[in-house]
C-alpha positions in Angstrom: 69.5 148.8 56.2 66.3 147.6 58.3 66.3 148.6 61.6 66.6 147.0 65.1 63.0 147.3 65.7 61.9 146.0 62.5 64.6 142.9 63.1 62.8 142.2 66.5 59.5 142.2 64.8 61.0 139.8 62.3 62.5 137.5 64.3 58.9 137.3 66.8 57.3 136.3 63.3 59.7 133.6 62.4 59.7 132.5 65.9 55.7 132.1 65.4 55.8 130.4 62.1 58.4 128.1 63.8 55.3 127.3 66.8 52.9 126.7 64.3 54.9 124.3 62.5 56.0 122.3 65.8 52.2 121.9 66.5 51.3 120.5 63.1 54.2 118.0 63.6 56.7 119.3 60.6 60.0 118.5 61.1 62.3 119.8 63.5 65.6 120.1 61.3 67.8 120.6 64.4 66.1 117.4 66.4 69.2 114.8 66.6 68.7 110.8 67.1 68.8 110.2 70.5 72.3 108.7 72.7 71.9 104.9 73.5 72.2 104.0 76.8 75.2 101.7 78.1 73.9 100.7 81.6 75.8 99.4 84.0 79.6 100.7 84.2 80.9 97.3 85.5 81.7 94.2 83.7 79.0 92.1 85.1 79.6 87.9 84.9 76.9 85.2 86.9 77.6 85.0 90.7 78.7 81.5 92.1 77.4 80.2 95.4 79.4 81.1 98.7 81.2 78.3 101.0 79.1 77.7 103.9 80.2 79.1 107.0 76.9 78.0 109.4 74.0 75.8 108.1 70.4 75.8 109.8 68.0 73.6 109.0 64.3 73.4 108.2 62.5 72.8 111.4 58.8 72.0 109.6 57.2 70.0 107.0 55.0 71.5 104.1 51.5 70.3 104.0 48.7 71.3 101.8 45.7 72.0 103.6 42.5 73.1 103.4 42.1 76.5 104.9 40.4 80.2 104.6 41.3 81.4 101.2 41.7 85.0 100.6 42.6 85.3 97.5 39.2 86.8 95.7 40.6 85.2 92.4 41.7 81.7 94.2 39.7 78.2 94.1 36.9 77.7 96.3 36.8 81.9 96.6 33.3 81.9 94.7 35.3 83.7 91.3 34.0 83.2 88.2 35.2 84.9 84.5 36.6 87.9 86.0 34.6 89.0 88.4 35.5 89.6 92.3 34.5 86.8 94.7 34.1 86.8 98.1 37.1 87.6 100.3 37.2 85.4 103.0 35.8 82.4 101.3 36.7 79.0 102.5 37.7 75.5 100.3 40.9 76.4 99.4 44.4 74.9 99.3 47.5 76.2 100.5 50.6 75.3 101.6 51.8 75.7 105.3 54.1 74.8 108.3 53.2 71.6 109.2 55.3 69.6 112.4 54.1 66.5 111.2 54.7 65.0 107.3 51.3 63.4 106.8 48.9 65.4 108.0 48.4 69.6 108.2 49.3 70.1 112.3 50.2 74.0 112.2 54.2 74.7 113.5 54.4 78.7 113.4 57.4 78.5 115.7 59.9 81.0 114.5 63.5 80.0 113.7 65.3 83.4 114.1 67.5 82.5 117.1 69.1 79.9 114.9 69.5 81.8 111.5 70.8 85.1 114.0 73.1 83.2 115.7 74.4 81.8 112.5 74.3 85.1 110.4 76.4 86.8 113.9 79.1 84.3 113.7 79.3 84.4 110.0 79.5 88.4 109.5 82.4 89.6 108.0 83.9 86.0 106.7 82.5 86.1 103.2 80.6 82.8 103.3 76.8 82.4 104.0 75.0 80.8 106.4 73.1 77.9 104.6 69.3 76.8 104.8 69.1 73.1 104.5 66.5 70.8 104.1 66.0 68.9 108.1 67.5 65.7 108.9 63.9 64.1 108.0 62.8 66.0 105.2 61.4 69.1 106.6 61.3 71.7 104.0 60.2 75.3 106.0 61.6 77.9 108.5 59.5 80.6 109.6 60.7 84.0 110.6 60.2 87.7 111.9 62.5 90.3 110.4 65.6 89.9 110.4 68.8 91.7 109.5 71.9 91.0 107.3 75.0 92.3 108.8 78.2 93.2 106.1 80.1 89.9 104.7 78.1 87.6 105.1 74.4 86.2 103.7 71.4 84.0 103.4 72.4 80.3 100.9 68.6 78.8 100.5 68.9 75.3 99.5 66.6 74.3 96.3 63.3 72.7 98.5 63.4 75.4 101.2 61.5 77.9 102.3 62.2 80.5 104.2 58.2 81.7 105.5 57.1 85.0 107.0 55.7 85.0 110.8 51.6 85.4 110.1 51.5 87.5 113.7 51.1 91.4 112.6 52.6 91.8 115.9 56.1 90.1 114.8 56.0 93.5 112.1 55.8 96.7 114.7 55.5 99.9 112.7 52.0 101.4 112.9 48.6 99.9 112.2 50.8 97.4 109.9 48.7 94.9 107.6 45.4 96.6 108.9 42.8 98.8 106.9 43.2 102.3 108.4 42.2 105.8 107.9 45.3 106.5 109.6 48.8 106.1 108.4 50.4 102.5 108.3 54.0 100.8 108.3 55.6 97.9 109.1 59.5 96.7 110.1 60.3 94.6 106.9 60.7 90.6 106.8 64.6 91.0 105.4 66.6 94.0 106.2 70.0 94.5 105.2 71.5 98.2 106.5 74.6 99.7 105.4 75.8 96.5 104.9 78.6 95.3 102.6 79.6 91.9 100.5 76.2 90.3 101.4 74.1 88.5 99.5 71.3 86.4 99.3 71.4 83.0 96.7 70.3 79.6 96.4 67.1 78.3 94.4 64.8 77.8 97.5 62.1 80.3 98.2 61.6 83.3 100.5 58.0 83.4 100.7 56.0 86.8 103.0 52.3 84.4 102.7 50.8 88.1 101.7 47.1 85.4 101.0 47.7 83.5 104.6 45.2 84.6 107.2 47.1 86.3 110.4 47.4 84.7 113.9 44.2 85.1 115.7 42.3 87.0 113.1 39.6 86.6 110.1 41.8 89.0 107.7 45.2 89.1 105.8 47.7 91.5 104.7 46.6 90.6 101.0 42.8 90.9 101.5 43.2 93.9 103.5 45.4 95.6 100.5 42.6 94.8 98.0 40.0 96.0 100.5 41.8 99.6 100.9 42.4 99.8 97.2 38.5 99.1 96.5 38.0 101.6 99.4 39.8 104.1 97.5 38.7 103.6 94.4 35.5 102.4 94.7 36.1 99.4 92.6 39.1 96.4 92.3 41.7 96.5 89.7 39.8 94.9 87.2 36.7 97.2 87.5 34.7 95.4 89.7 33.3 96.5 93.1 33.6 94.4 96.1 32.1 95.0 100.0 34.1 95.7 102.7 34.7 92.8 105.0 37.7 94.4 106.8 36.9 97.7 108.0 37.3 101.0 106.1 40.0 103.2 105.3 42.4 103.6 102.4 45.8 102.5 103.7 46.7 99.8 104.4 50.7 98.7 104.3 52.5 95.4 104.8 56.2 94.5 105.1 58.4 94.5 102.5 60.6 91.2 101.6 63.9 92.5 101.1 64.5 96.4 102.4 68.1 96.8 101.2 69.1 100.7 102.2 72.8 101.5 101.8 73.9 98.4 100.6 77.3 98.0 98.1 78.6 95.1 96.7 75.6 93.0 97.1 73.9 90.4 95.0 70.6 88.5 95.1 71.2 85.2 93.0 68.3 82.5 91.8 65.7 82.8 94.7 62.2 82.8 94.3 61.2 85.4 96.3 57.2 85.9 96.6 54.0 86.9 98.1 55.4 89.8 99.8 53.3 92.3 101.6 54.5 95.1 100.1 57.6 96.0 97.7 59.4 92.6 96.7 62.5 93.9 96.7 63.6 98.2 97.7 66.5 98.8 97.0 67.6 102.5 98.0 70.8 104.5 98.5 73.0 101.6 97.4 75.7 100.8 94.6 77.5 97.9 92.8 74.0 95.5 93.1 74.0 92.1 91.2 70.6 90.6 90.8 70.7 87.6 88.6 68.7 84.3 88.0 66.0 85.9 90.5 62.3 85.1 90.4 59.8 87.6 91.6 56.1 86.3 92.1 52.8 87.9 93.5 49.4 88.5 92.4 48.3 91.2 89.8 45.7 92.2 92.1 47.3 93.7 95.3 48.6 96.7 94.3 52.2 97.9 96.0 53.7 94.5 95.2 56.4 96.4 93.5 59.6 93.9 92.1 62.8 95.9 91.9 62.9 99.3 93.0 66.2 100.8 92.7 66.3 104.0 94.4 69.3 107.1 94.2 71.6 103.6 93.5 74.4 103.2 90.9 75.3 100.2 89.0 73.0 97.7 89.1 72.4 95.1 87.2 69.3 93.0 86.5 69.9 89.6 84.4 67.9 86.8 83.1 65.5 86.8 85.8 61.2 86.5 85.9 58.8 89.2 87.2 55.0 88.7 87.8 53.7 91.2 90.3 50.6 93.5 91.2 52.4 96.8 90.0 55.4 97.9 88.8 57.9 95.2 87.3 61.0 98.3 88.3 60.3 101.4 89.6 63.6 103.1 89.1 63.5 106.3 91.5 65.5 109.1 92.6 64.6 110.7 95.3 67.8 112.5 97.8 70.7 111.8 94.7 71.0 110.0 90.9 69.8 106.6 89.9 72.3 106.1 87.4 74.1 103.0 84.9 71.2 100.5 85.5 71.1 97.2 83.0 68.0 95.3 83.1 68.6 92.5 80.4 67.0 89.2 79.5 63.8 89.7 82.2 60.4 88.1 81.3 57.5 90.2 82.6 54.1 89.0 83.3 51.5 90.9 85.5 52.3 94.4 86.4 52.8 98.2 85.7 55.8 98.0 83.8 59.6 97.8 83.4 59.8 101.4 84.4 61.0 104.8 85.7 58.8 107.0 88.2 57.0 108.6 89.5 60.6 110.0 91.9 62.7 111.7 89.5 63.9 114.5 91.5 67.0 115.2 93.2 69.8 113.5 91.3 67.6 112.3 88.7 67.9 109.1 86.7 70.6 108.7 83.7 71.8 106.0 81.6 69.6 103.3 82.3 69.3 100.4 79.5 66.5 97.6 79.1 67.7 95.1 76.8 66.1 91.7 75.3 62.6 91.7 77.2 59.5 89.2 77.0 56.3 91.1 78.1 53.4 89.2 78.4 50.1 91.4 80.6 47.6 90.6 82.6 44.6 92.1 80.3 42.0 91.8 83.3 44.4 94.5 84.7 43.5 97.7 83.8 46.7 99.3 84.6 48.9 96.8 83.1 51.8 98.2 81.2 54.9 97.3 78.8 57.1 100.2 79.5 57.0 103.4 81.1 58.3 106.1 82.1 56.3 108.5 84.8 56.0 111.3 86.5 54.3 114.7 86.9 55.0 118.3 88.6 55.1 117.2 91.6 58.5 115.4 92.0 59.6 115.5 88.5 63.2 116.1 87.5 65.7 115.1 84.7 65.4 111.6 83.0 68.3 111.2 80.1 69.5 108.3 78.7 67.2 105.5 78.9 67.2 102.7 76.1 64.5 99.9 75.8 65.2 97.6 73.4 64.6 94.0 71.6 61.6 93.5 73.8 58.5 91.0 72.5 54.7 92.1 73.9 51.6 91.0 74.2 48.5 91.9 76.0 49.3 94.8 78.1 47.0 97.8 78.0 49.6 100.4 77.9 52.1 99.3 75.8 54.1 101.9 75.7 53.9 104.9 78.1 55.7 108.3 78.5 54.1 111.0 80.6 54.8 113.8 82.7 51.3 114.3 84.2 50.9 111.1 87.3 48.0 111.2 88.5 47.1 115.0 87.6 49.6 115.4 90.9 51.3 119.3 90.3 54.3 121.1 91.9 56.9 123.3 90.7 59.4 120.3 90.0 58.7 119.5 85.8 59.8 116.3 84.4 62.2 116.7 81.6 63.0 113.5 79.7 65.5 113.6 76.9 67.5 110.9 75.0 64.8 108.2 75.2 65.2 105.3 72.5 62.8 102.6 71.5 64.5 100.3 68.9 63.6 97.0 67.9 59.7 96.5 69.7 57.6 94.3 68.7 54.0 93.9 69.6 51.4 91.1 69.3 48.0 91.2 68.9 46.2 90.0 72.2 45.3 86.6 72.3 42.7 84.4 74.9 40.8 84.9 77.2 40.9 88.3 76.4 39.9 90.5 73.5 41.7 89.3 70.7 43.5 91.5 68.0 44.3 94.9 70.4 47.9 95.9 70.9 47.4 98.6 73.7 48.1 102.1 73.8 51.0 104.4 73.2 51.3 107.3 74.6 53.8 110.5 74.2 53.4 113.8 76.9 56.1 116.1 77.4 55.1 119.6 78.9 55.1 123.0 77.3 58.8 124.3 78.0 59.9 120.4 78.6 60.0 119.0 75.7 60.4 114.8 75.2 63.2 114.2 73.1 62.5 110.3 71.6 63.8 107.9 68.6 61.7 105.4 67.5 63.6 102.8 65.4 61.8 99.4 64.3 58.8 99.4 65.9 56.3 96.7 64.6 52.8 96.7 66.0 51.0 93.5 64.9 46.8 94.3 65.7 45.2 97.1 66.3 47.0 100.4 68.0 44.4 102.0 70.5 45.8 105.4 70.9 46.6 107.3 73.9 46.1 106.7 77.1 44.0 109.1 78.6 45.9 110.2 81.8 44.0 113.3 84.0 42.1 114.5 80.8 45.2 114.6 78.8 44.3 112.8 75.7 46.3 113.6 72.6 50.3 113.0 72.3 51.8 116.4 73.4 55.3 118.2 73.8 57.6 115.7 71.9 60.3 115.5 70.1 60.2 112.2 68.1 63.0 111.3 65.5 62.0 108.3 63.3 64.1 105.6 61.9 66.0 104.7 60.4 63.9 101.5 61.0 60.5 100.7 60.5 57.6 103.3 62.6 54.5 102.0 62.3 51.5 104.3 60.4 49.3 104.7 63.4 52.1 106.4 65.2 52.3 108.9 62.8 48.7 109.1 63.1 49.1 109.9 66.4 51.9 112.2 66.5 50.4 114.5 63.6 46.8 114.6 65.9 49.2 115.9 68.8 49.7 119.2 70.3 53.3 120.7 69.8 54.8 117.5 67.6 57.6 117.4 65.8 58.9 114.6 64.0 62.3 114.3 62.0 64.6 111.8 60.8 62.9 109.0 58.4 61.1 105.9 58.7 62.2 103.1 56.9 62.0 99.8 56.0 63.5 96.7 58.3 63.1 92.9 59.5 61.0 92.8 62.9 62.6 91.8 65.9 61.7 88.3 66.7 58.4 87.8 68.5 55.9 85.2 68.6 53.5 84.7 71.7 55.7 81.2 72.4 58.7 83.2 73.2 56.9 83.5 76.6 58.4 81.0 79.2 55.3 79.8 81.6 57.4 77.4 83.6 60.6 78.0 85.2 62.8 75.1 86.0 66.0 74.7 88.1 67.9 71.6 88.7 70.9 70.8 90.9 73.0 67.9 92.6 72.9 66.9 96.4 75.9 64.8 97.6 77.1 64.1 100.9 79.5 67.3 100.4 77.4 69.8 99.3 73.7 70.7 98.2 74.0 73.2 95.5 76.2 71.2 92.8 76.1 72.0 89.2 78.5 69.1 88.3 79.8 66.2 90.3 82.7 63.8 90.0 83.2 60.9 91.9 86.2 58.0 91.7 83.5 55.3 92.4 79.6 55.0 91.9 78.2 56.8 94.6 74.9 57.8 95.7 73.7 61.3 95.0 70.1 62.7 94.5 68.6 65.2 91.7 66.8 68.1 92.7 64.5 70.5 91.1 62.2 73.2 91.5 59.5 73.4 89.1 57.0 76.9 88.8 54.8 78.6 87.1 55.8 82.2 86.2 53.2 83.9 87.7 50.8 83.3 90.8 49.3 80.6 90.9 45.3 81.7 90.7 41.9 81.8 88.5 43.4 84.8 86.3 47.0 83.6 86.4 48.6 79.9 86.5 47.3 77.4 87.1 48.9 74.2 89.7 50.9 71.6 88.1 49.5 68.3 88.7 52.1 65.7 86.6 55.5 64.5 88.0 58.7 65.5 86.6 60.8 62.6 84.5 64.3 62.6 85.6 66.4 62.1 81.9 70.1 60.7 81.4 71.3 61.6 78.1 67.2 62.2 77.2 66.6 58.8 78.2 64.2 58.4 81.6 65.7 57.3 84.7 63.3 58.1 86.9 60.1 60.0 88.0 59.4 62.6 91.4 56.4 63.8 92.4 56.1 67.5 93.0 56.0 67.5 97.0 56.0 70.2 99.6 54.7 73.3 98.4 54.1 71.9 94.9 57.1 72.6 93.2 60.1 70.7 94.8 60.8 67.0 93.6 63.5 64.7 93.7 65.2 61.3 93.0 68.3 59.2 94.2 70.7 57.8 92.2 71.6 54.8 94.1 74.6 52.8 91.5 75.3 55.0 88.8 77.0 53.4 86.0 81.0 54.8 85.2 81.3 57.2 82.4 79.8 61.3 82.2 75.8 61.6 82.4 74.2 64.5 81.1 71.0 65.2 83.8 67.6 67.2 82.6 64.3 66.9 84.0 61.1 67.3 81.7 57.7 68.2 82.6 54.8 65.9 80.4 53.1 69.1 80.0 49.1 69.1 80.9 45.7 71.0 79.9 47.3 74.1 80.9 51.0 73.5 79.8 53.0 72.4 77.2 56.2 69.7 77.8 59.1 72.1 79.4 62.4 70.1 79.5 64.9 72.2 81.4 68.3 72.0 83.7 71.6 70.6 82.7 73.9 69.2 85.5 76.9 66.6 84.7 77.9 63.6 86.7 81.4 61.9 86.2 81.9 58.7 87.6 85.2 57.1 87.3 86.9 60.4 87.4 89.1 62.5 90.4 87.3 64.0 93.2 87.8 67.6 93.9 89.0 67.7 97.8 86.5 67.8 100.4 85.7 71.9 101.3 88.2 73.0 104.4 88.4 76.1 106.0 90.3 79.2 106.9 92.2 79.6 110.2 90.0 81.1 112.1 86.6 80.8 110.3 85.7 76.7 111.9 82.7 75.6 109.7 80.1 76.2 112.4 77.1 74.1 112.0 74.0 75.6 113.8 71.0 72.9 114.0 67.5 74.0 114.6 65.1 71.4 116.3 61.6 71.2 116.8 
């Protein structure tokens, strides 16, 4: 019989052969393939368009003119192959609030009496107060903040833009938009508190003009968020130092676009929503939140331009919508309860810090989130840019379970994929503890031009000692050249993980990686499989959408009329990313207006660049099937897009009535 002591001394020697094995990365028998995530709890269909209850409309024309250009990476900004120009430069274009059609004669008038009067009378009925295009083709409102009360919402008509005031003093908070050593904040362009069954839809464009130079001063909420960055950091995001035109200090804070806190029930549907002057769109305590068709744009460079931030919110859902931004894509948070059943499915991704989780994961945590069908294409002269992550460290660390990427096509990101615990070498006594994460089906190109071709990023894996990372790879195919681990606060080897492989594909570099790691273990097996689908055309860099304007209604899909009738077609026409010397660049062709693919007609893109549109004077009886094609150019192939159907000849559908009680309220703005 051996005797307890001897069976203790036993069991401390297996338990250190066991160690030693972990940390030469032999298999963990008992390491299980990870739970996929499911997402969203709710069964989750496309939105439809309100009935108007109010409409406003557009009180200023959109002119391009010539102004002061503060965009270091913009024409006429001195720029050149990657290097920082001169903020504050002049020559450059823009678009802005004109009160006359033909020439640039600056109309900063704000409109929020109308659209508050409108949104007041409106709460509570379930239909929106609609932004129209004016009487004589004006195509812009400008605003301070406003707020969203419960029932109600914001209908933007494709060709409209709603514009941010350029008067910091509009914004309140503290030293808002300003480099400070001190502390900074600002009220937020688009607020909607506590409220309930609100919304905010239509193709036009909510636009925070982050580049414009303020009201009575040399600077902008942009410029000035480069400047503190460079301040703090000593260099710009892409490595290169700048001076310091606008004071120093290393805050500096604008407005966010959309501040959604407490919300339920609410749904953001097709807007273009960009140049904000902070997060995009911060989304916190809220539940049941629809975001579909949306397209988030601003400029890799200004950091804090944050997309989607979900934060201690349930069930939300993020569908077939475009995000091009100076950090991260999501930031999926938890910071005073859970973050849980998120689905972010068919995005495209340009610029930014990744569809991600962090660096808040404390509290509630952050369960069952699921990224499904992504297109990832980086910003290279970015040094932070990043496919997927999920970060934290120490400091406000806490449990992350359940969290599924997959069939997602990449290129040219630095990180490509990135799991760590250690932020910013930030420490505290909250660990991050991440279990359950699965990566199935990735697929990464080699990076193509202007950059340096052939690289495929980094991949990095860090759990902490007593926190292990519990991760499945499955079917992971990197195309050029794996560049290791990301070195993040001297932490340069994969660490603290438990990876189980298969049963697809794992690529030979990873298990390079993991083997070079401290405290690996891998289990499971690799095998063979088919790649998921991924070639660098995959990536969309033009986003089209197309609609019908009758005398009943703006926002038409389909249209059918007993007798030919006049009606006009209406698109919107973008790049996916900002329009700059790193990013897009303009489009400078008209779009051809097609009936059954055969031309009918040509618009020029008017207004801010992006909006065209042509009347239909005597169409002939019978069904026509609209698109609109772009010819393509030096910087873009032919895009054909939109689909809307005309029936002439056929029954009506009865002109739109109201409730008792709800009169359709029309609320007209005049210069």
């Amino acid at each position: 019989m051996v005797s307890f002591k001897r069976s203790s001394a036993f069991l401390a020697l297996i338990s250190q052969m066991a160690a030693l094995l972990l940390s030469v990365g032999i298999a963990d028998p008992a390491m299980a393939q990870s739970t996929p995530a499911t997402g969203d709890t709710r069964t989750v269909t496309e939105p439809s368009y309100h009935a108007t209850c109010a409409t406003v409309r557009a009180t200023k024309y959109l002119v391009s003119t010539n102004t002061l250009n503060l965009d270091p990476f913009g024409p006429g900004a001195g720029s050149t192959g990657g290097t920082y120009g001169t903020l504050g430069a002049t020559g450059a274009t823009s678009f802005d609030p004109s009160s006359s059609s033909g020439s640039f004669v600056s109309s900063e008038s704000l409109d929020n009496s109308a659209i508050n009067a409108a949104l007041s009378s409106c709460a509570g009925t379930g239909k929106a107060v609609e932004l129209a295009l004016g009487t004589s083709g004006q195509q812009a409102l400008v605003i301070a903040p406003l707020n969203i009360p419960s029932g109600t919402g914001l209908k933007i008509d494709l060709g409209v833009d709603l514009m941010g005031s350029r008067n910091l003093s509009d914004y309140g908070g503290h030293n808002c938009g300003i480099v400070t050593t001190s502390s900074s904040s600002c009220n937020h362009l688009i607020t909607a508190l506590n409220a309930n069954g609100s919304f905010i839809e239509g193709p036009g464009t909510i636009d925070g003009r982050g580049w414009r130079k303020l009201i009575g001063r040399t600077d902008s909420i942009y410029g000035n968020r480069v400047q503190s960055y460079i301040n703090k950091r000593g260099t710009a995001t892409d490595g290169s130092p700048a001076g310091s035109p606008n004071g120093a200090g290393n805050n500096s804070y604008g407005p966010n676009l959309l501040n959604l806190v407490g919300i339920s029930n609410f749904n953001i549907y097709k807007t273009t929503l960009r140049d904000s002057g902070n997060f995009t769109v911060n989304l916190k305590n809220c539940s049941n939140v629809t975001i579909w068709g949306v397209k988030v744009i601003d400029p890799y460079e200004v950091s804090n331009t944050d997309g989607i931030d979900p934060v201690n919110c349930t069930n939300v859902t993020i569908a077939n919508s475009f995000i091009s931004n100076g950090d991260n894509h999501t930031a999926l948070k938890s910071d005073a309860g859970p973050t849980a059943n998120i689905t972010v499915k068919n995005l495209q991704t340009g610029a930014g810090i990744g569809a991600a989780l962090g660096t808040d994961i404390n509290s509630g945590g952050i369960r069952n989130i699921l990224f499904d069908h992504l297109v990832q294409r980086g910003n290279l002269f970015n040094a932070q840019s990043t496919g997927l992550q999920i970060g934290s460290s120490t400091a406000n660390g806490g449990v992350v379970d359940k969290v599924t990427y997959q069939n997602v096509c990449m290129v040219n990101e630095q990180q490509s994929v990135r799991m760590y615990t250690n932020y910013g070498g930030q420490t505290g006594s909250s660990p991050p503890r991440y279990t359950n994460l699965y990566l199935h089906n990735i697929h990464v190109l080699a990076s193509t031009a202007p950059y340096t071709t052939g690289k495929s990023g980094t991949y990095t894996f860090q759990g902490l000692s007593g926190y292990r990372m519990g991760v499945e790879i499955d079917n992971i195919v990197i195309d050029g050249t794996n560049q290791g681990v990301a070195q993040q606060s001297g932490i340069t080897k994969d660490q603290y993980s438990d990876i189980y492989l298969g049963p697809g594909a794992v690529p030979s570099s990873l298990l390079s990686q993991f083997s070079a790691g401290t405290s690996m273990s891998t289990s499971g097996s690799a095998g063979s499989s088919t790649p998921y689908p991924c070639t660098t055309s995959t990536w969309q860099p033009l986003i089209g959408e197309m609609n019908i304007k009758t005398a009943l209604g703006n926002l038409n899909q389909s249209y059918t009329v007993a007798t030919p009738t006049a009606f006009n077609l209406q698109v919107q026409l973008q790049p996916a990313t900002e329009i700059n010397g790193q990013e897009s660049a303009a489009l400078t062709q008209p779009v051809t207006f097609l009936d059954g693919g055969v031309s009918v007609g040509t618009g020029s893109l008017a207004g801010d660049g992006t909006f065209a549109q042509l009347t239909i004077s005597s169409p002939t009886p019978g069904v026509h099937n609209y698109t609109a094609r772009y010819p393509g150019d030096s910087n873009y192939p032919a895009f054909t897009f939109g689909s809307v159907t005309v029936t002439v000849g056929g029954t009506p559908p009865p002109p739109p009535t109201t409730s008792v009680g709800s009169p359709l309220l029309s609320v007209v703005s005049v210069q």
